[in-house]
N, C-alpha and C positions, 0 to 999 in steps of 0.2 A: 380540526377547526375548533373545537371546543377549548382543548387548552391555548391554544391562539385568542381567541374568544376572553377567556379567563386572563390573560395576561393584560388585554386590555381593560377589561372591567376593574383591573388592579392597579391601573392607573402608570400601568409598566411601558416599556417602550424596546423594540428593536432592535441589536445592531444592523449591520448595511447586509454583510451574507442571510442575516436571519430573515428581513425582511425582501430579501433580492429570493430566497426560496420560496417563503409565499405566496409573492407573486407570479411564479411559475407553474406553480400550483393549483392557484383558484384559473389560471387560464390556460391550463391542461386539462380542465374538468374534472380535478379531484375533490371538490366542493358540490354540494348541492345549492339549488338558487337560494334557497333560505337563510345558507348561511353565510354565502357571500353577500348577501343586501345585510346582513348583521354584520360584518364584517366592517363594508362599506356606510355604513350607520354609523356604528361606533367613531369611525375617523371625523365624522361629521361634527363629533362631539368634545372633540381633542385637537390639540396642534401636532400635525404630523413632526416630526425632528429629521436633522440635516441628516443622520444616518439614515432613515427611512427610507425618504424619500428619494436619496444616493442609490439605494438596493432596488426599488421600485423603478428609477430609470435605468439601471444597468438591467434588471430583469427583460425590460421591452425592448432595449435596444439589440437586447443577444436575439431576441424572437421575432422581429421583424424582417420583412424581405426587402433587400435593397434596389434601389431603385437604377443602380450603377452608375451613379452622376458624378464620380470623383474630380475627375477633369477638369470640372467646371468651378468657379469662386460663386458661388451661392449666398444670398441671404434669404430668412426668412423673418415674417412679420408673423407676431402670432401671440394671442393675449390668453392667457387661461380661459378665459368664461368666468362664471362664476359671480360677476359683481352684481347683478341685480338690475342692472340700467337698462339693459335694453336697448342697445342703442345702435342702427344702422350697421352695416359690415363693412364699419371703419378700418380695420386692417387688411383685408381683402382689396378694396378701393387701394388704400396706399398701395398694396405690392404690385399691380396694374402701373400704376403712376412712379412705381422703381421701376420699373421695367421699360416703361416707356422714357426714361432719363436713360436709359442706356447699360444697367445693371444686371446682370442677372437674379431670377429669386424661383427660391424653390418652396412653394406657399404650401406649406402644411393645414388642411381642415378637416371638417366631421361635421356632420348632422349635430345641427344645437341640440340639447340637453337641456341644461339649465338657461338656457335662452330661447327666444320663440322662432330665430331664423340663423342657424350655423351659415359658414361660408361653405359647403356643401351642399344646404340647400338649394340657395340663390346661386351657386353655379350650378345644379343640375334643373334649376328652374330655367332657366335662363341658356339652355341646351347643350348645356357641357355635358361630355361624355367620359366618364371614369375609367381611367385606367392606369396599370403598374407595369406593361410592357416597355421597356428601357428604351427600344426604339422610336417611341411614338413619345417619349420624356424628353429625349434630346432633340430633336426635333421641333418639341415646344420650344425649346430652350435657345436655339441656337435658331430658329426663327419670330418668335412670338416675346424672346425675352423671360419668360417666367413657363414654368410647370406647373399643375396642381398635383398633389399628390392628398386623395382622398383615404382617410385614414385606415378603415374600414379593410381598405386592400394592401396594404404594409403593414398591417400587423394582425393577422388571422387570428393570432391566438387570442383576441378580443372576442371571438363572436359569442363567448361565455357570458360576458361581462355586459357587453353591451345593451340587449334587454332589460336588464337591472337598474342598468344606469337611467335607462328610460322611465322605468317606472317608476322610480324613485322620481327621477324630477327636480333635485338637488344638486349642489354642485358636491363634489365627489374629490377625492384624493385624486382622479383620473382628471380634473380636469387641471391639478396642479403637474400634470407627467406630460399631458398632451405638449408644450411648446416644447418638452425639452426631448419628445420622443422622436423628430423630426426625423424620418431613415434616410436622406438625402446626407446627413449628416453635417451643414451648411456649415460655411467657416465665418459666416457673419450672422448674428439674428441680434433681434431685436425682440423682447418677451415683455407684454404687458401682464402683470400681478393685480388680483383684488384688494390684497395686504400687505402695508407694508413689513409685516412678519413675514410673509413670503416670500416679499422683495430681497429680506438680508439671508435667507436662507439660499435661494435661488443667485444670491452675488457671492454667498459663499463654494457653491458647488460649480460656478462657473469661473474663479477666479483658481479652480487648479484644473482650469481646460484649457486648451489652446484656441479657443475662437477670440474672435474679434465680438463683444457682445456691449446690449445696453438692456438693463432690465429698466422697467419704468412704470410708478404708478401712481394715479394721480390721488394726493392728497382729500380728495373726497369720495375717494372711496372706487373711481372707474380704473380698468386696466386697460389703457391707453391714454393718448392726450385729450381732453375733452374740452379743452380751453374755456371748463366751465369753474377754474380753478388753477390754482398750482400745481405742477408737477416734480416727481423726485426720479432720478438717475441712477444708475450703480453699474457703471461701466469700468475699463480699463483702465480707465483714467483717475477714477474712486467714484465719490456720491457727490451729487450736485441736486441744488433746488432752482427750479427754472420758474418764476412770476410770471403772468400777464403784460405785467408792466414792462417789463425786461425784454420781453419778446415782441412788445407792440400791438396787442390784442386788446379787445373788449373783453368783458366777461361774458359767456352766453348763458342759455338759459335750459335745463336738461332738456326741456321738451323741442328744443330747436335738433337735437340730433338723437329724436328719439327713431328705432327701425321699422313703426308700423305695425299695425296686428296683425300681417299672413306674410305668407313668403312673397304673394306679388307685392304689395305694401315694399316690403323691402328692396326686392327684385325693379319695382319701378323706382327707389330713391337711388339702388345703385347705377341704373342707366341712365337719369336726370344725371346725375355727376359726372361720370364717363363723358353726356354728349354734349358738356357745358350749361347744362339747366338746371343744376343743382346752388341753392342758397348760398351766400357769402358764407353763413355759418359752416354748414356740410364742406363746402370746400376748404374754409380755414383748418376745419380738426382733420381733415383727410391727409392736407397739407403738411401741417404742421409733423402727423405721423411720418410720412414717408421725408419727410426732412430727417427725421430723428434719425430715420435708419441710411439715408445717406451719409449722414456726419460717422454715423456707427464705421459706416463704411472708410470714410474719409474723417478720421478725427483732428485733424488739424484742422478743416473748413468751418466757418461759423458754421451760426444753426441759419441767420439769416441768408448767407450764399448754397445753402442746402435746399433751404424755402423756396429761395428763388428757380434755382435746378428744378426742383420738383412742381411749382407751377407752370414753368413753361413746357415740361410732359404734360401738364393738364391740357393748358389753354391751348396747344399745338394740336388737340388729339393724338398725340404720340400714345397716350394711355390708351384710347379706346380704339388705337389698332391694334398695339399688343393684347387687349379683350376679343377684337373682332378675329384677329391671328390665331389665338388658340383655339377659338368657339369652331376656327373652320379645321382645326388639324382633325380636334378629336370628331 
């Protein structure tokens, strides 16, 4: 680790096997904590590169356990973390609201980090019960419309890592691996970035993959749609800037979709939405996401006949049986 260590303090950088062994490494436990949180420091303080990060997802993907979902056409909804906002478990909500349109999703979470309520929280607040047994995955799937797949149990080789990341308390190079570590391996996602340097890096390593994808993030700075602002694209299709105006939106205001200070805070704005008693605001950025990922889906459909798909899951409670569906499997 040391001269890993040194190559970075030299301002040097990885190729993809260099950096795809490292990572294997620090979560084999051949590091001690001290130097994987220097490690994890240092990146904090650089922009990872398209190679890096290339090595860093193939590392996880070889080490995680699969969930056996091939079968099935999957999306996932799933934003880095990392931006600082704070703000409700706006993609969670949406993948409920794909699901309940009729779609399949295979929702990738974790215990927040660098936020104050992950979407593992507020579903094990909220009595979800965690698991990676493939029978009780499909089942979600093929009754309730969506799985969760809680991260912690797909990819063991984190349990190194994870302490670290806790105590740090920052956002981490991990929180740039988390969407694209998904082990369902979904043939559509949708990946909210904090940066748009992230964004052209992450449209660069997903434009020699074969998914159906839309990376997206929003112009001031959130990773998702936050309709408190413009939004940028980089899908299949190439890059696109998406206005308020354009889309028929008001501007809101951050604090209109901020997540609350504890997990019930949260856990109660997620079930206002779900049971129709959530804000015009809450429900438009919820909207608007899981629109996003239906067009991802269907990209010939406007974003408006997506919108509208995706509110009549809301307003039908179609969403909050797919909620109530899985809460009873597990």
């Amino acid at each position: 680790m040391k001269q890993i260590l040194n190559h970075l303090f030299e301002h040097k950088s990885f190729n993809t096997q260099e950096a795809k062994a490292i990572l294997t490494n620090i979560t084999g436990g051949k590091y001690n904590t001290s130097q994987m949180a220097a490690f994890m420091t240092a990146y904090c303080m650089r922009s990872i590169t398209v190679d890096e990060l290339e090595g860093f997802r193939d590392a996880m993907l070889d080490l995680c356990l699969s969930p056996g979902l091939e079968q099935y056409d999957l999306i996932d909804l799933c934003g880095t973390g990392g931006d600082g906002k704070d703000t409700f478990n706006i993609s969670t909500l949406a993948s409920f609201v794909v699901a309940g349109a009729g779609y399949g999703v295979a929702k990738h979470g974790n215990y927040g980090v660098s936020s104050g309520c992950g979407s593992s929280n507020v579903m094990e607040f909220l009595g979800y019960k965690f698991s990676n047994d493939t029978s009780h995955l499909k089942k979600s799937v093929e009754e309730a419309g969506i799985c969760f797949l809680h991260a912690p149990l797909f990819h063991p080789a984190m349990k190194n890592v994870g302490p670290i990341r806790k105590e740090l308390g920052v956002k981490t190079f991990f929180n740039m691996l988390g969407p694209m570590v998904n082990p369902a391996k979904p043939k559509y996602q949708v990946v909210g970035v904090f940066s748009l340097e992230l964004a052209r890096i992450y449209a660069y390593l997903y434009q020699k993959s074969d998914k159906q994808y839309t990376i997206l993030h929003a112009l001031d700075g959130y990773d998702e749609i936050s309709l408190t602002g413009s939004f940028k694209t980089f899908s299949n299709d190439g890059e696109y800037i998406y206005t308020l105006d354009q889309l028929g939106f008001d501007k809101i205001k951050p604090e209109q979709i901020g997540g609350g200070s504890s997990v019930e805070e949260s856990a109660a704005i997620f079930m206002n939405v779900l049971e129709g008693k959530g804000t015009s605001e809450q429900n438009n950025v919820v909207l608007s996401n899981a629109a996003l990922a239906i067009k991802t889906i269907h990209s010939g459909k406007s974003f408006a006949d997506c919108y509208y798909e995706a509110e009549e899951s809301l307003l039908s409670k179609r969403a909050l049986v797919s909620f109530k569906t899985l809460l009873s499997i597990s």
